[in-house]
Structure formats: C-alpha cells, structure tokens
C-alpha positions, -999 to 999 in steps of 0.1 A, spaced: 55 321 -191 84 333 -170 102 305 -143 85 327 -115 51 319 -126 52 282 -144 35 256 -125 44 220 -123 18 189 -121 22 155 -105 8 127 -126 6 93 -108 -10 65 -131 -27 39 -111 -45 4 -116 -78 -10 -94 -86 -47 -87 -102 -66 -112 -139 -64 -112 -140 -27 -106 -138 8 -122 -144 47 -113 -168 49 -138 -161 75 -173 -143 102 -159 -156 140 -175 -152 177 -160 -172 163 -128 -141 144 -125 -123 176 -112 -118 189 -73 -94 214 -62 -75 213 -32 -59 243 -11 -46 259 -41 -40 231 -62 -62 218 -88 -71 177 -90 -85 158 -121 -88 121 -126 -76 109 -160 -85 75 -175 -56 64 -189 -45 35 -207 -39 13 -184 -61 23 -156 -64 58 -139 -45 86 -136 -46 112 -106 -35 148 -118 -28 171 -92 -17 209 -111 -5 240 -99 29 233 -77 54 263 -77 83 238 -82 89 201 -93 105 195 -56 67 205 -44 53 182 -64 74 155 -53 69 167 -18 33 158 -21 32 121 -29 30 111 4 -6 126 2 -15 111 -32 -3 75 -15 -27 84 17 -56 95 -9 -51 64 -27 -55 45 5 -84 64 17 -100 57 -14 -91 19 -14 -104 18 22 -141 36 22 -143 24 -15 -129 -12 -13 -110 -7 -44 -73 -17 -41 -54 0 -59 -15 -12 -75 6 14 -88 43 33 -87 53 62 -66 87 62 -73 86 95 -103 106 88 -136 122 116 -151 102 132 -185 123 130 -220 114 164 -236 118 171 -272 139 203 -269 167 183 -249 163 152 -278 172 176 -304 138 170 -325 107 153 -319 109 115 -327 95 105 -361 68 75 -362 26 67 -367 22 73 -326 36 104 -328 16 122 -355 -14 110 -344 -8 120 -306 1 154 -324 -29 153 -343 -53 145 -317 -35 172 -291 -36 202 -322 -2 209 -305 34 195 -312 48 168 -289 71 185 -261 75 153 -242 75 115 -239 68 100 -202 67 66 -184 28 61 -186 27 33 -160 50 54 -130 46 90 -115 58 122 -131 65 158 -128 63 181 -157 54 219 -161 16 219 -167 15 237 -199 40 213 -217 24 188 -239 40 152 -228 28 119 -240 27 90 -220 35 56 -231 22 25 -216 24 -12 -216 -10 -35 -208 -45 -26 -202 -68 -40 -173 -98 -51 -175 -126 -37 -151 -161 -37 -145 -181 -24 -117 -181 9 -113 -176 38 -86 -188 73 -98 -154 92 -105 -167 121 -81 -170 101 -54 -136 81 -57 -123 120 -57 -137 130 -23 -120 98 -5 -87 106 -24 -94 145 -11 -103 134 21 -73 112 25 -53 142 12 -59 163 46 -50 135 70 -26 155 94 -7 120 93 1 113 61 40 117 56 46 100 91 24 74 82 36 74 43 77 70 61 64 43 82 78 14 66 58 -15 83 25 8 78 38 9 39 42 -27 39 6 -35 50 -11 -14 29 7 -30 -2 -2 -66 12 -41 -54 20 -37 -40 -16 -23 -75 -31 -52 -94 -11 -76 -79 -28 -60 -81 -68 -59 -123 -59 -82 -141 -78 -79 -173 -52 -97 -169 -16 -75 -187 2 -42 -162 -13 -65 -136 -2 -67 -145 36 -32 -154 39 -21 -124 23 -41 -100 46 -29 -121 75 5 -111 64 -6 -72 69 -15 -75 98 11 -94 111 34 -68 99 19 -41 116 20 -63 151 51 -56 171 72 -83 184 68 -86 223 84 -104 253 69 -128 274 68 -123 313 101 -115 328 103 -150 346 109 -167 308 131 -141 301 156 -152 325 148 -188 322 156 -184 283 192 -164 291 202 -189 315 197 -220 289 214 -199 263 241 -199 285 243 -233 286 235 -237 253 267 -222 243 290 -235 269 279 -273 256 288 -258 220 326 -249 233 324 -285 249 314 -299 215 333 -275 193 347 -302 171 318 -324 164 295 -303 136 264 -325 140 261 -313 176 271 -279 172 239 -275 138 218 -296 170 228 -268 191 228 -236 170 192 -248 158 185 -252 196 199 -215 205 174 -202 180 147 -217 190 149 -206 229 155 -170 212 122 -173 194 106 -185 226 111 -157 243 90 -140 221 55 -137 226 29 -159 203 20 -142 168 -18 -149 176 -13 -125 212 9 -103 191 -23 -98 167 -50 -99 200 -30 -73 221 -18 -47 189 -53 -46 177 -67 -40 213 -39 -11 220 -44 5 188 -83 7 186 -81 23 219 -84 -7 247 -119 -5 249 -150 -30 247 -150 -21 208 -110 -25 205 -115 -60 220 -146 -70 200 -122 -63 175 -91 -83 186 -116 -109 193 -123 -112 153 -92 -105 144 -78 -140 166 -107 -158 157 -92 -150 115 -59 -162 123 -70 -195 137 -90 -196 105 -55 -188 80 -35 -212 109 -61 -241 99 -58 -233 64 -22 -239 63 -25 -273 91 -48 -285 72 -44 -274 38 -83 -267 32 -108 -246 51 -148 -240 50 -159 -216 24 -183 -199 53 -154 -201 76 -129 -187 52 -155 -159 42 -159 -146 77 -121 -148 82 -111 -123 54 -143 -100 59 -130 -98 99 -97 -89 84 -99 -64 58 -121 -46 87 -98 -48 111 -68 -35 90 -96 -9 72 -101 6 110 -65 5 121 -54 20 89 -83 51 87 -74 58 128 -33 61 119 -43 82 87 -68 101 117 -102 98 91 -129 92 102 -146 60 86 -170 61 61 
C-alpha cells in the first residue's frame, strides 16, 4: 500500500468500575463515524475503543479529544466510569528491532493472528499504528466485572459524545478535565463515604472562586494594611510575625465567597438560572452540608449519605452533558 493511501488507527484501551461490563463484544460491536470506522475490542484488561481509517498519525492524535468526550458520554448516560490513559505511547515495530523477538508469547500471538508479529504496543495506554500492521499489545492486570451494558449501546453514547461541537474546548479545559476524573474516581471507590467526598471534590473544582460584596472588599484591604504595617513594627519578634502572616491569610481567604454559595450560585448560572437550575443548586447545597457533616462529625446516615451522592453525580451528570452540548439520555 503506498504512503498516500495507508490509513492509521487510534487504539485507546480503557477499564469500567467494578461491578460492570459492556457485555461480549462481536461484529454488532462496530459503528462508523463520518468516514472513520469504530469497533470496541475486549481486551485484556478491560476494553478497547478502535477508531480506523485516519489519513495520518497526527489525525489520529488529533481526535482524542473526541474519544475522551465519547468516554464521558458513555460514563454519563450509562453510569459506567471509566479509568484509562490518553497520553499515546509510541509502537516498537519489528522492522526498526532488527527481528521479531524470540519467546512462547510470541509464537502463539503469531500463531493465533496466521500473520508474523510487526509490532509490540503498550496494552494499558493509547496508540497509533497503520491499520494493516499486525502489533501486539501487552498488558499488566485484569479487572474483574459483572453487570453488563450491551456493547452496541455503550457504542452509540461513545458516538454520540463523539459529535459534541464542544469537545476539544471542553477536553483543554483543565478544571472540566479534573472533574470528570474525580466523578470517574467516585464511582471506582468501593467505600460510600470516599465516594461523596470525592464527587464533592468535582464539583468544587468546576465552581469558580468569587468575591464577596464590595463593602468587605475594602474592609479586608484596609486590615491588610494594617496587618502589614504591625509586621514592620514587629519585624524582629518571629512568633508575632507566623501570628501575623497566618492572620494576613486568613483575611485574604475571607474575602472570598463561601464554598457552599460558590457550589449554590455556579450550578444555578450554569443550568441556566431558572426554577430547574435552582431546584438543582438546591440539591446540590443540601449534598455538601451532607459531605460537611461527614467530615464534622466523622459519620453520617446511610439514607442521608445515599441522597447526597445520587444529588451529586446528577448534578455534575447535567452540568457535564450541557458543556459537552448533548442532550441527556
């Protein structure tokens, strides 16, 4: 095949939370997109999402942004978090190693492929490879998963969350990034309590910091003011000037508007202000008195905690599906 016409995939392995799987993948397992063709491998250790048919490897590297906001989609409508790489690692092929490696793994890779190896891959990160090459990937650990989601329909979420508009802005958006991965984490912990702190963590992050009314602001400057000219007064005297630099930092903070109505106006604003948006900033408060209890008092109500996470993850689901612009499930 001449450099003009060979065509590149994008393999991205991936893992699920315990307790679930996509069900045995087969040909259904198989959707094309634009002009691109999408299976989804089982792999072994998870899943792998295949996406064939790039004119180039930067293409294909140009597309992970979509294969993170498919992921997501799919994690969101399906409620199976996902945990996997999508920084690519670079494909050792045979040609450039002089001779395939000798070894058991090999043959029997060759033997069960009818074709000799061409190239050896990280099996547990991204890669890019021309499609007809025949690479092996090697991998380290296997999860173990049980309830099922039909392979076809995790597909049409990832496909779905392939033609958000948003993807790469959302996909550079660091603090959008960060969530997801927390949400993501919540969901892998085994303890309930881990899981409502760490999806109070997402959503945390996605709140801006904001500034109380402009009356503090000025109150604030004017004590830092002082603040600092009592520290040249007691320059020599270290206890007074930790007292003082601990004070300083503190009158900073205060300026700062409360986490909690950081959380209650961000989801309001970004659901759209209406009677939904503060239904939803209602429930979203009413969680992170739940996680503040949990850390005051070290325990909290199974019921209560319940409610708190479920009134989470739907909150973050929503605000996540309205910045990827899809349409919830």
């Amino acid at each position: 095949m001449s450099s003009s016409q060979q065509r590149f995939s994008l393999r991205v392995p991936f893992q699920i939370q315990p307790g679930y799987a996509l069900g045995r993948t087969s040909a259904s397992s198989y959707r094309t997109f634009e002009s691109l063709s999408v299976p989804l491998d089982q792999a072994q250790d998870g899943y792998a999402l295949r996406v064939d048919g790039f004119s180039s490897t930067e293409s294909a590297k140009r597309f992970t942004p979509q294969v993170w906001t498919g992921l997501t989609t799919l994690m969101m409508e399906r409620g199976s978090a996902f945990s996997g790489s999508m920084d690519a690692r670079p494909v050792a092929y045979t040609e450039q190693m002089g001779k395939a490696p000798g070894g058991s793994l090999v043959q029997a890779f060759e033997a069960s492929s009818g074709k000799p190896l061409e190239g050896i891959a990280h099996g547990d990160a991204p890669s890019i490879y021309p499609t007809d090459k025949n690479v092996a990937f090697l991998h380290m650990g296997t999860p173990s998963v049980t309830s099922s989601i039909p392979a076809d329909q995790a597909l049409a979420s990832v496909l779905k969350g392939f033609q958000a508009a948003s993807a790469e802005q959302v996909f550079n958006d660091e603090r959008s990034r960060t969530a997801v991965d927390l949400y993501a984490a919540a969901l892998f912990e085994q303890s309930p309590a881990a899981t409502l702190l760490t999806l109070s963590m997402a959503l945390e992050v996605l709140a801006p910091v904001s500034y109380k009314h402009q009356v503090v602001q000025q109150l604030c400057e004017r004590w830092v003011v002082e603040v600092n000219a009592a520290r040249t007064a007691h320059g020599s005297d270290s206890v007074a000037l930790a007292a003082l630099e601990s004070l300083e930092r503190d009158l900073l903070f205060r300026r700062e508007t409360s986490i909690r109505g950081r959380i209650r106006d961000f989801v309001n604003k970004e659901l759209g202000g209406d009677a939904h948006a503060t239904f939803q900033a209602d429930r979203a408060v009413s969680a992170y008195d739940a996680r503040s209890r949990l850390l005051h008092d070290g325990r909290l109500d199974s019921v209560v905690r319940g409610k708190a996470i479920e009134s989470f993850k739907d909150v973050l689901k929503e605000i996540v599906l309205r910045r990827l612009q899809i349409a919830a499930a």
